[in-house]
C-alpha positions as a Python dict, from the first residue, in 0.01 Angstrom:
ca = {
    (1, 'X'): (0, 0, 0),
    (2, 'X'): (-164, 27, 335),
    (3, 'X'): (-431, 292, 426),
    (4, 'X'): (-385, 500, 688),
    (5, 'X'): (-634, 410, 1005),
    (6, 'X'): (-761, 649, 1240),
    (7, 'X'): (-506, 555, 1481),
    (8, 'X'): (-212, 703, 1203),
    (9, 'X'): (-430, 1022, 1215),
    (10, 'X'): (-387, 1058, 1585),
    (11, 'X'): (-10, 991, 1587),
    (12, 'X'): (38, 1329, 1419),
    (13, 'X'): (-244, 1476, 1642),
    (14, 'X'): (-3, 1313, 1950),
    (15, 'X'): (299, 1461, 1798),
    (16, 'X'): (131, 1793, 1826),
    (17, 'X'): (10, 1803, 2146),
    (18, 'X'): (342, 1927, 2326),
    (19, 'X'): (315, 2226, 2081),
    (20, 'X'): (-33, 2295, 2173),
    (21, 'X'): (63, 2288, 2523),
    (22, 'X'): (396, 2482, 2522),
    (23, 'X'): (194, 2737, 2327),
    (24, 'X'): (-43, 2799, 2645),
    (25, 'X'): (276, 2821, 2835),
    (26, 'X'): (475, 3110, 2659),
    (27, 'X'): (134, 3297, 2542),
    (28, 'X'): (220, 3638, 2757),
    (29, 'X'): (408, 3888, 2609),
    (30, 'X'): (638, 3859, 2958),
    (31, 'X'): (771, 3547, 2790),
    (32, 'X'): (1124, 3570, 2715),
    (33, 'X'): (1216, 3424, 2353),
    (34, 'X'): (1570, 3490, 2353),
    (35, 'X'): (1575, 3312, 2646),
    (36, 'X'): (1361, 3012, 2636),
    (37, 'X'): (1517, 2821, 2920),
    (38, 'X'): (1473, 3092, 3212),
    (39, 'X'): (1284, 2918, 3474),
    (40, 'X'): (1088, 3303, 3557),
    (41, 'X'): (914, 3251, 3181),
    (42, 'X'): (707, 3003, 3360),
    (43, 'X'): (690, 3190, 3707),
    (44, 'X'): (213, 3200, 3714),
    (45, 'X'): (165, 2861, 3767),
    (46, 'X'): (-42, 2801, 3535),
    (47, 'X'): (218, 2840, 3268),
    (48, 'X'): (457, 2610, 3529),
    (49, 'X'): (187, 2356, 3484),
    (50, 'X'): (118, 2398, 3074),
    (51, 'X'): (493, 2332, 3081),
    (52, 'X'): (510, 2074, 3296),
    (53, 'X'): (247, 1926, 3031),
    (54, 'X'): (432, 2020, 2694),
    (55, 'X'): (714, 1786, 2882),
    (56, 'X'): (463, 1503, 2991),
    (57, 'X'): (351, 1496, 2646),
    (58, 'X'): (675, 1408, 2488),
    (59, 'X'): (753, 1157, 2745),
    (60, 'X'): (417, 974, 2691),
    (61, 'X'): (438, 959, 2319),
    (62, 'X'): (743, 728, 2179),
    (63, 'X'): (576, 423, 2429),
    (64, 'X'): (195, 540, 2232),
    (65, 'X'): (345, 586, 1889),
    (66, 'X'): (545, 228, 1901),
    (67, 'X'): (214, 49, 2022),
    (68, 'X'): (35, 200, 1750),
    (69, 'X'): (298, 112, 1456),
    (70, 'X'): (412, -220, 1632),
    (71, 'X'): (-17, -319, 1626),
    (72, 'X'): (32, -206, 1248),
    (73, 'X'): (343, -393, 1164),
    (74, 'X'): (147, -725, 1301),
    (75, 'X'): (-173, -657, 1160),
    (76, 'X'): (-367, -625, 1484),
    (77, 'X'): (-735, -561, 1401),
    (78, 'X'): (-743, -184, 1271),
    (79, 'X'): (-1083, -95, 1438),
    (80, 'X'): (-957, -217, 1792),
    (81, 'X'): (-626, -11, 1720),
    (82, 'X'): (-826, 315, 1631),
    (83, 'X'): (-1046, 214, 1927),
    (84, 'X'): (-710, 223, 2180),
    (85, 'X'): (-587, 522, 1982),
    (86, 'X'): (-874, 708, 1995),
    (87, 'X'): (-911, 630, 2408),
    (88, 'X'): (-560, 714, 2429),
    (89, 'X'): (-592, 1069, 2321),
    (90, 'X'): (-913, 1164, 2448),
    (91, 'X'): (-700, 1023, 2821),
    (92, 'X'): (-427, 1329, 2684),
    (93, 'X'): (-647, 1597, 2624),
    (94, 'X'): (-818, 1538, 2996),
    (95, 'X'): (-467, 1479, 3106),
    (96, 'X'): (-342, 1803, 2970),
    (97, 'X'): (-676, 1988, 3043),
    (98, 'X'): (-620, 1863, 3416),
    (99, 'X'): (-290, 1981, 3463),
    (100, 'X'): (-375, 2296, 3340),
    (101, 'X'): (-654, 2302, 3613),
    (102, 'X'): (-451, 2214, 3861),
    (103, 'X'): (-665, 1893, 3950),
    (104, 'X'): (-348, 1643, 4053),
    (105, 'X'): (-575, 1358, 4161),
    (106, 'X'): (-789, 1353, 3851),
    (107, 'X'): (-446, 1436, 3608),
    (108, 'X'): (-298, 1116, 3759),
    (109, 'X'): (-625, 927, 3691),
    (110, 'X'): (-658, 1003, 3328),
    (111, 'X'): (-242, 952, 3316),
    (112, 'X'): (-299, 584, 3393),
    (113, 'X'): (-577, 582, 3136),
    (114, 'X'): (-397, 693, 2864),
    (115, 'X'): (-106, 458, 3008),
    (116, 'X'): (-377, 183, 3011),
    (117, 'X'): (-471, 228, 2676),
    (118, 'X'): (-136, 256, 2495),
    (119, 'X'): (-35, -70, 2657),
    (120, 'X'): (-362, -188, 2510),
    (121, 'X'): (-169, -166, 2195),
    (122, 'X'): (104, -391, 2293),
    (123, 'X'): (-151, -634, 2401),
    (124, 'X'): (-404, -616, 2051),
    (125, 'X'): (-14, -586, 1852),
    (126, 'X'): (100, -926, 2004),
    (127, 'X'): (-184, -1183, 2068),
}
């Protein structure tokens, strides 16, 4: 049986990271639990953006999370896949840390780097 890699570590640390951001999102005891959907739960912006995130981050992951397994599935070179992996999530947490700043120019900058480095993946998984 296979050992996990670092890059199988940081699939469930990318699985996470919508929680972690939807977290920042309803922490206020205005938040409205019994009714999740209400666009005024996220009326500060700053919770609009931590949301915006949480939603980012579940869009970005299936295309990271089939580069990682497809790179394992053809026995890509683990250290190069823990290498994308690793740049890929570092990109995530700047991306996330960004929106929550409200920097749009940098957020879309470390978007294409995380972008960047999950197609990385494809590229290790299939030459």
């Amino acid at each position: 049986m296979m050992q996990p890699t670092i890059a199988h570590w940081i699939l469930l640390v990318g699985g996470l990271l919508p929680i972690f951001s939807v977290a920042i999102a309803k922490a206020t005891r205005s938040y409205d639990n019994a009714d999740p959907r209400n666009p005024a739960n996220f009326a500060d912006p700053v919770r609009q953006r931590a949301h915006a995130a949480h939603a980012n981050s579940y869009e970005a992951f299936p295309f990271f999370a089939v580069g990682v397994l497809l790179a394992t599935l053809r026995a890509a070179p683990p250290g190069h896949v823990d290498l994308a992996a690793g740049i890929w999530l570092v990109f995530r947490l700047l991306y996330i840390g960004c929106y929550l700043g409200g920097w749009a120019g940098l957020r879309s900058i470390t978007w294409f780097g995380a972008f960047f480095a999950a197609l990385s993946l494809y590229v290790i998984a299939l030459t």
